[in-house]
C-alpha positions, 0 to 999 in steps of 0.5 A: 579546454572547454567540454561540452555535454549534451543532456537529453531531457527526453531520456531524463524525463523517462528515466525519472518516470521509471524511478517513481514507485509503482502501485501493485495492481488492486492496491487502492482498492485493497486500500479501501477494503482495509479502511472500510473493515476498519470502521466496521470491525475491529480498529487498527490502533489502540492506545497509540499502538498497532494491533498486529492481530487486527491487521493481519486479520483485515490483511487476511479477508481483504487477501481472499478478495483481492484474490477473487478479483485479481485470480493472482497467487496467494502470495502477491494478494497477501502482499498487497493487502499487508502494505495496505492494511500497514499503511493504513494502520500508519496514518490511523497511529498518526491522526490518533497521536494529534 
């Protein structure tokens, strides 16, 4: 008994679109705003290790921009400038380590 399926790539194509990971509105720029304190201010590693002090504080400022810019609830804007200030801090530990 022979069975026959029938993909549709239209929906499949759809479907892995939705699955990829969406950035938050303003991420790039928070991004950017974290590296930026980070050469201009205090760094986010030292010593191979990360400076929660530091990071939380460019987190902080970058929040109230990011709030100032987006008019979104303190909450979401916190939210976002920690994943950027951690993922920046991430790739900094990185490039230290080589």
């Amino acid at each position: 008994m022979s069975l026959n399926r029938r993909i549709s790539w239209t929906a499949a194509t759809r479907t892995m679109r939705q699955d990829r990971v969406a950035l938050p509105a303003g991420f790039l720029s928070a991004r950017a705003l974290v590296e930026c304190f980070t050469k201009t201010r205090r760094p986010l590693v030292v010593a191979g290790k990360f400076d929660r002090a530091a990071i939380m504080a460019h987190a902080a400022a970058v929040a109230k921009a990011h709030q100032l810019r987006t008019a979104c609830a303190w909450g979401e804007a916190m939210s976002v400038s920690l994943k950027a200030a951690w993922q920046v801090a991430k790739v900094a530990q990185r490039a230290a380590a080589h």
